[in-house]
C-alpha angles and dihedrals in degrees: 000000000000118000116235083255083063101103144156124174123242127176132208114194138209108198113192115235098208121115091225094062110127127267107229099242129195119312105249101161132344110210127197115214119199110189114198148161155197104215103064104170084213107040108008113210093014092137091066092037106144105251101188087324110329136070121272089240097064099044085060099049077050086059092042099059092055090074113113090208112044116099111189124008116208126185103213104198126165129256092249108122091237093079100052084105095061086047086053095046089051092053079052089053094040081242125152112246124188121191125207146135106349090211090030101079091155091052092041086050104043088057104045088053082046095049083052102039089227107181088195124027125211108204120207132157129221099244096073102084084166097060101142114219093221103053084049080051085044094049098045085043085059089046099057105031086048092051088228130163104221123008134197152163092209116061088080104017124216097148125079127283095263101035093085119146135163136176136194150151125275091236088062098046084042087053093046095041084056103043105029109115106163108098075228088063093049098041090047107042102200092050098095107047100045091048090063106066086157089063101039145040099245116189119182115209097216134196119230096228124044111248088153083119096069116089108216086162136111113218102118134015096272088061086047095049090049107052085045084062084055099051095039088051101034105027099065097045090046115352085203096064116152143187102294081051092059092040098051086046088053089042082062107039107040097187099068090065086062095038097097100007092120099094131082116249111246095011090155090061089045085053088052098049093048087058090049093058093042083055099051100050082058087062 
């Protein structure tokens, strides 16, 4: 019987049939764009929660780095004052750092892709501290090869909570940025570009086995606790541990795949739908 760390990877794809689907151009610069915060309504302050001695945020801005595809990193915060202190911890890094609407996640996100002239954007969000660096390299690999428009390992999981990775192209953020409406699809940047298959060329990096199940997040205590486990048990022994490492820890310790599996994955977009409904039945 195959371990978890057992993995091969498969790929389903959604190709857009409209004719205004964009043409993959030339590569210019792939920018990674971390978006993070300090006012988490779950887990205030997650983001600078000590992982054996520095903040999360930081250990996974060290993950980041080790991607061989990756061009430019930017930690795009909000201009709440609250988040002065993720500002002050990327001047630490040497880490660029832009600062715009704290709701506004789409606006904050389109201008920070534009300040840096980014041709093809990587989204990843600062409550992942296992994001591995080669499935970021896998699922840009897939992007380009694919010619999509926008790729991901999320709109079907298969990964694990906490592995999520997408990648576009800047017209498509730009079009969204311009024509989203939904206070989901300015709160959850991505929203408006994969709902539309008949605009736009999608293509979903899939695992070939499910570990959808397993929750690498950090949204509540449990999550934190958890990914503490991880660092405390991997990082000493290899501080570059990736994905197949985790998999084989959890392999042999299976409790560790139950321990914070009692929350639903993408409760914050459920949340906002919901809002959007409520909206709508006051119109």
């Amino acid at each position: 019987m195959p371990e978890i760390g057992d993995r091969l990877v498969a790929v389903l794809v959604c190709t857009g049939d409209n004719p205004e689907s964009f043409a993959l151009g030339q590569f210019e610069m792939i920018l990674a764009i971390l978006q993070a915060r300090v006012s988490s309504s779950r887990l205030p302050g997650k983001v600078l929660k000590p992982l054996l001695g520095e903040p999360m945020l930081a250990r996974q801005i060290e993950r980041v780095k080790r991607s061989r595809s990756i061009e430019r990193l930017v930690v795009a915060t909000s201009n709440d004052a609250s988040d002065d202190l993720i500002e002050e911890l990327c001047d630490k890094l040497e880490v660029d750092c832009f600062r715009g609407s704290l709701d506004d996640v789409l606006d904050r996100f389109y201008h920070a892709a534009k300040a840096h002239a980014a041709t093809d954007i990587v989204r990843l969000t600062g409550d992942c501290p296992l994001i591995d660096p080669e499935v970021i390299d896998e699922v840009i690999q897939f992007y380009r090869t694919g010619e999509y428009d926008y790729a991901s390992n999320t709109l079907e999981p298969t990964f694990p909570d906490g592995l999520d990775i997408e990648v576009f192209r800047f017209e498509c953020l730009e079009q969204a940025w311009r024509e989203a409406k939904l206070s989901s699809e300015r709160e959850h940047v991505t929203l408006a570009i994969h709902r539309h298959p008949e605009r736009y060329k999608l293509g979903m990096l899939k695992n070939e086995r499910d570990l959808s199940a397993l929750r690498w997040t950090v949204d509540e205590p449990d999550d934190y606790e958890l990914i503490t486990k991880f660092y405390e048990a991997l990082y000493p022994v290899n501080p570059e541990f990736g994905f197949e490492d985790i998999v084989r820890h959890v392999d042999a310790n299976p409790e560790l795949m139950t321990f914070n599996t009692g929350h639903r994955r993408n409760e914050g977009l459920e949340k906002s739908l919901v809002q959007d409904d409520n909206s709508s039945e006051k119109k």
